[in-house]
Each structure stands twice: as structure tokens, then as C-alpha cells.
N, C-alpha and C positions, 0 to 999 in steps of 0.2 A: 580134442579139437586143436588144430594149428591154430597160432596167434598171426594177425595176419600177414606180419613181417616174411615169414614164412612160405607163407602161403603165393605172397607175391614172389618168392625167389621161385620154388618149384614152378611158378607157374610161366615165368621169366626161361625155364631152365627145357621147359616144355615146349615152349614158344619157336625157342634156339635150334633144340631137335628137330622141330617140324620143318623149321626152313629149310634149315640144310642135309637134311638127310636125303636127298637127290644129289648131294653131291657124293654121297658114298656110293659109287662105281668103280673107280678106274685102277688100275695099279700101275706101276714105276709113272709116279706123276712129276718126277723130277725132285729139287732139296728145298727143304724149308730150312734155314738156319733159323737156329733157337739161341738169344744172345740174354744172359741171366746175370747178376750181380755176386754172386758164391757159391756156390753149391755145395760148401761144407756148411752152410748155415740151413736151416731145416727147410727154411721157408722159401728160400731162393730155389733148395732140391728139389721142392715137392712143385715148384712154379716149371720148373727146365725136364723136370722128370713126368712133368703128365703134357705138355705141348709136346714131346716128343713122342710120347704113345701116341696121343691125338691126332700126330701127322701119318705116323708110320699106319696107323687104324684106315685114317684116308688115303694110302696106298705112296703115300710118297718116303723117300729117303730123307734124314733128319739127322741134324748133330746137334749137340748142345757144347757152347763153351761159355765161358766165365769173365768179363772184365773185372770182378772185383774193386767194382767203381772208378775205377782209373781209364781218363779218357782217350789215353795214347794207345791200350791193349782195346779199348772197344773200337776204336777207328779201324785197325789193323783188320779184328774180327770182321767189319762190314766191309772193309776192304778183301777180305778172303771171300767172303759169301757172293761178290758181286764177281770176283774171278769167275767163282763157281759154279756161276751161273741160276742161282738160288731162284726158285719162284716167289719167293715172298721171306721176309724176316721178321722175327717174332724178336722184340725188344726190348725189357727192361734196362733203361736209360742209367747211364752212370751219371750224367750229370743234367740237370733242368736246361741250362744253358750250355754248356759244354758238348751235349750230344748232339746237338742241332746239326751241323756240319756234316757231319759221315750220316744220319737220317736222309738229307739233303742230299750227298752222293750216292746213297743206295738206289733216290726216285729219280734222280736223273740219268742212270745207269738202268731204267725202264723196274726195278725191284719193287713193290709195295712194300710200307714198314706198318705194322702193327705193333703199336705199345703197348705194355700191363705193365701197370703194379704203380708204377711211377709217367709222371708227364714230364712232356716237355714245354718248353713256354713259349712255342709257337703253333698256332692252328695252321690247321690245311695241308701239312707235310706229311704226315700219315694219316692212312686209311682210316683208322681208327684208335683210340687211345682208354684202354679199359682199365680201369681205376679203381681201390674200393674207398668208400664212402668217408676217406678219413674225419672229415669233418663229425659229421655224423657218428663214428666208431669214437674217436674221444670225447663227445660228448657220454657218450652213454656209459663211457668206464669210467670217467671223471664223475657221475651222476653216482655211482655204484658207490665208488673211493671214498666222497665225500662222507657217505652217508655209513660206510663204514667207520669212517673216521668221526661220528655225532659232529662233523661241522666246526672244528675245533683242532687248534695245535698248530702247531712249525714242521713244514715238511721239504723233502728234496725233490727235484725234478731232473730226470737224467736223458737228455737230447739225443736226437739223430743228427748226423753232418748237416749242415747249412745248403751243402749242393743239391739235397735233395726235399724236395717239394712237401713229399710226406711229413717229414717234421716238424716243418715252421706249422702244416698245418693243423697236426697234431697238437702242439704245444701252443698254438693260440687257441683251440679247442676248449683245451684243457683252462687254460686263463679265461675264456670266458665262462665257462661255468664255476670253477672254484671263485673267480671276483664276486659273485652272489652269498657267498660264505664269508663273512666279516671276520671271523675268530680264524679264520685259516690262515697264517701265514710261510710264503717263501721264504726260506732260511737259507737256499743256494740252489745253484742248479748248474751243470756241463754238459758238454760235450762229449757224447762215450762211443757215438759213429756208430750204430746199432750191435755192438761187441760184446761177449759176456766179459769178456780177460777187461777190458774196457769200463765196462761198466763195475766190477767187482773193484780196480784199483780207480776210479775215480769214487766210488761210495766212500772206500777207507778214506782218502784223503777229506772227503766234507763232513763225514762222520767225528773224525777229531776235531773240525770247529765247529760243529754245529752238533754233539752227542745226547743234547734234548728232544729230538726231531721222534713228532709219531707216524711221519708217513715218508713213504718213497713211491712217487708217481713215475712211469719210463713211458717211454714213446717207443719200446718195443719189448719183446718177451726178454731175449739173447740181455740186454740191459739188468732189466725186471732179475733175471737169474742170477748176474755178475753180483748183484748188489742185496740179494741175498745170502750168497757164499761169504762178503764179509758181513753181515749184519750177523751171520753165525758166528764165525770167527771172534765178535766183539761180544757176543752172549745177547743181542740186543732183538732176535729176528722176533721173540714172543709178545713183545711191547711192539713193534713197528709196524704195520698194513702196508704189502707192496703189493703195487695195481702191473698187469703188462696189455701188452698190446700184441697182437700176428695171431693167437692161439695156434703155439708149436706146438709139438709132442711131449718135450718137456714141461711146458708152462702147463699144459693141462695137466702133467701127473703132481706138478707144486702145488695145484688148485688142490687135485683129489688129495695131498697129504696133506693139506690146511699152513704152508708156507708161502703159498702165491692165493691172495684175497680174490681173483678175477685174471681176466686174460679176454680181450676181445680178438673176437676170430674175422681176421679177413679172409673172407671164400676165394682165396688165389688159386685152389683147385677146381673152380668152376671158370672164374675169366680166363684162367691160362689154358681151358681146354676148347672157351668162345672163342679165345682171340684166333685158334689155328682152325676152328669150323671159319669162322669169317672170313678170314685169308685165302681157306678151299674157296669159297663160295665168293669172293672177289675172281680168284684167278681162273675160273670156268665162267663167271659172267660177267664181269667187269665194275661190279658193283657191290657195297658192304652188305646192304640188306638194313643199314639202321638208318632213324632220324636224324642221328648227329656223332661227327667224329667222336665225341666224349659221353663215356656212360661209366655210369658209376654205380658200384654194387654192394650194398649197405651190410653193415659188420653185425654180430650177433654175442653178445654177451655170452661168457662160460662162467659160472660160477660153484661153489659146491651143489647148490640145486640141480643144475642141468649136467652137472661133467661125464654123466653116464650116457648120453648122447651123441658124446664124441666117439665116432665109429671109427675113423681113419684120419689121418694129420691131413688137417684142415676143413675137416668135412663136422659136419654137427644134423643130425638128423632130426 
């Protein structure tokens, strides 16, 4: 029997189908541009690699490129999309506030903008803004961590950029359920901009002042992995519990070899295939089909219990 977390997404996922599957008719429907944060990192590929099947499925041309969070190549890219005439843009935001601007030129240039993964911090500009649950997903790996950890000891905490929204929200997630744990305490925490190389040479550095620490909390996998490469390195990874967050393909194969304690999965394989049915089904009727610009799609625990579940990156059945 599905638990019913579950059960509400398939049926979410059902619901999505039904709508818009009248829009699967037409072919050469014109370009969706796909604007994504990296696509050498898993989670960004697997977000820019299925909005793109998803477009091309609904019969339109599709590119995907990369700002790599920097807000001078993401303008540019919306600046290309609007040359080109694009029906609609598929957008993960390089910055909360920074992307506001070229969002804003895409709709005034008649383009609808659809965001995933990340917000921006203004309503009403795009069509829609599909999100997953962060609040919610670090609750539920912080709940896990803890309790691997019996509620006790001095741990690290390893950050996303401050520019983006996911983060802070992450990481106060995580502080409000760990302040419930009296015997827990923060011993340090950085900024590793969701990077493994990042995350692996900021561990070292807090690891030599802080070498009593039994846990390492990340605000994402890529992190979560950096700072196990050196907890190896220092012989320390068999004493230490590190929790991540995205559930990549890697972080779940550290789950299966009992190096990564969890990993919570954001279904970025499912908003990133909503956000370009929604876009179809805007640009044939003029309207999104939801209650409200913002929806948000709640994260699911991987742990050695369930990792045999994970069928495809990002997907947990």
C-alpha cells in the first residue's frame, strides 16, 4: 500500500495528464527555450534534459542552455530567446532578486516565463513558479539526521549561495528542527554554493578546527559528497553521519554503500516536465490551468530502506 505522500503526488501527476493531454496535437509549434543553472551538475541535467524531451514530445523545437547562476549570461540567454521568437521560457532563476529584470523583459516582449526549482521574489511576473517543498524536505532529513545521530554531539552545516532562495530556506528548516535537540550543537558551518570541489575543501578547512564533530548536515547532495571525499581523506567518514539533499544518482549510490546516511529527493523530474505541459496549455489557451502562480511539490526521503525504489535519477517509485 502507498503511504499517502504518495499517493497524493501520483495522483497530482494524474490530474496534470488529464488536463493537458488535449494539448498533445500539433507539431512545429514554434521554441520553448529551457534556461537551467548547470548541466554538468546531475540535478540541473536531469531538470533541462526532460523539459526538453517534454517540449519536443509536444511538438515544439527546444534548446536548453546554462547560466551557471551568473546573472549577466542569464539576461543574455533571455535576451536570445526573445530575438527568437520563443513561445514561452522554462526558467530556473540564477538569482531571487537579480532575475527579476530579464523575467520582466521576456513578458513585456509578449513571452510567458515559467519558473522551477527556484523563485523569484516577486509575484505576478510569471505564469507560474513550481517549486519543491524545501521547507518541508529539510524538515524531514533534519528529522532523519537527528535521530541518526541519538540527538547528541557538534556537527557542521554546509550552505547553498545566499542568492538563492532554496538555501536560506533549507537551512532555517534544518535550525528549526535541530533547536528541538538541546545536546546538538553547531560547531561551524559555510558557504560551498551547492559544489562538490566546494564542499570537499570547505569540510577540510572546518574539520581541522572543529575534528570532534559527529555530523555533517548539506543543503544539497553535490556538497553532502565534497565533504565526504574529505572525511575519507582524514580516516573520519566511519564516526561521522552526513545527511544530503536533491537525491542525485550519486547520493543515492552513497546511501546504497552506507556512506551518505539519507538524501532527500526533490521530484525535479516531474515539475520540470509540469512546468513545459503548463506552458503548452497556456500558450493554446491563455491560461495556466492552476489555483495560484506558486505550487509546490513535497520531497521524499531515500534512505537504505527504500533506495531500491529509485528507478531513474530523480524518480523514486
Amino acid at each position: 500500500m502507498l503511504p499517502k505522500s504518495k499517493k497524493v503526488l501520483f495522483t497530482a501527476l494524474a490530474s496534470v495528464s488529464m488536463l493537458f493531454s488535449s494539448s498533445i496535437v500539433a507539431q512545429d509549434k514554434g521554441l520553448i527555450s529551457i534556461i537551467v543553472n548547470d548541466m554538468s551538475n546531475p540535478y540541473w541535467q536531469t531538470e533541462g534534459t526532460i523539459a526538453e524531451r517534454t517540449a519536443e514530445e509536444l511538438g515544439y523545437d527546444a534548446n536548453v542552455s546554462s547560466h551557471v547562476g551568473d546573472t549577466n549570461t542569464e539576461s543574455n540567454q533571455v535576451d536570445t530567446a526573445i530575438t527568437n521568437g520563443a513561445k514561452a521560457i522554462i526558467l530556473d532563476p540564477a538569482n531571487a532578486d537579480g532575475s527579476i529584470g530579464a523575467v520582466r523583459r521576456a513578458i513585456e516582449a509578449g513571452i510567458p516565463v515559467f519558473i522551477i526549482n527556484a523563485e523569484i521574489n516577486q509575484q505576478g511576473l510569471a505564469k507560474a513558479q513550481l517549486v519543491s517543498n524545501n521547507a518541508q524536505g529539510a524538515a524531514l532529513g533534519a528529522q532523519q539526521w537527528a535521530m541518526q545521530l541519538d540527538g547528541e554531539g557538534s556537527y557542521i552545516e554546509l550552505k547553498g549561495p545566499p542568492s538563492d532562495n532554496n538555501a536560506a530556506t533549507r537551512s532555517n528548516g534544518y535550525e528549526t528542527v535541530l533547536s528541538q535537540y538541546p545536546d546538538l550543537s553547531l560547531a561551524a558551518s559555510d558557504i560551498a554554493n551547492w559544489d562538490r570541489t566546494e564542499g570537499r575543501n570547505k569540510m577540510q578547512s572546518m574539520l581541522r578546527s572543529h575534528p570532534d564533530i559527529r555530523g555533517v548536515i548539506s543543503g544539497n547532495d553535490e556538497m553532502a559528497l565534497g565533504a565526504i571525499v574529505a572525511l575519507k581523506q582524514e580516516g573520519r567518514l566511519d564516526d561521522v553521519i552526513v545527511g544530503g539533499f536533491d537525491g542525485s544518482p550519486d547520493a543515492v549510490d552513497a546511501v546504497r554503500s552506507g556512506e551518505l546516511a539519507y538524501t532527500v529527493l526533490q521530484p525535479v523530474a516531474v515539475f520540470a516536465e509540469h512546468a513545459v505541459k503548463i506552458a503548452d496549455h497556456y500558450i493554446n489557451t491563455g491560461e495556466t490551468g492552476l489555483d495560484s502562480e506558486k505550487q509546490l511539490y513535497d520531497c521524499f526521503l531515500i534512505t537504505q530502506d527504500n533506495v531500491d525504489s529509485y528507478t531513474s535519477p530523480f524518480v523514486l517509485e
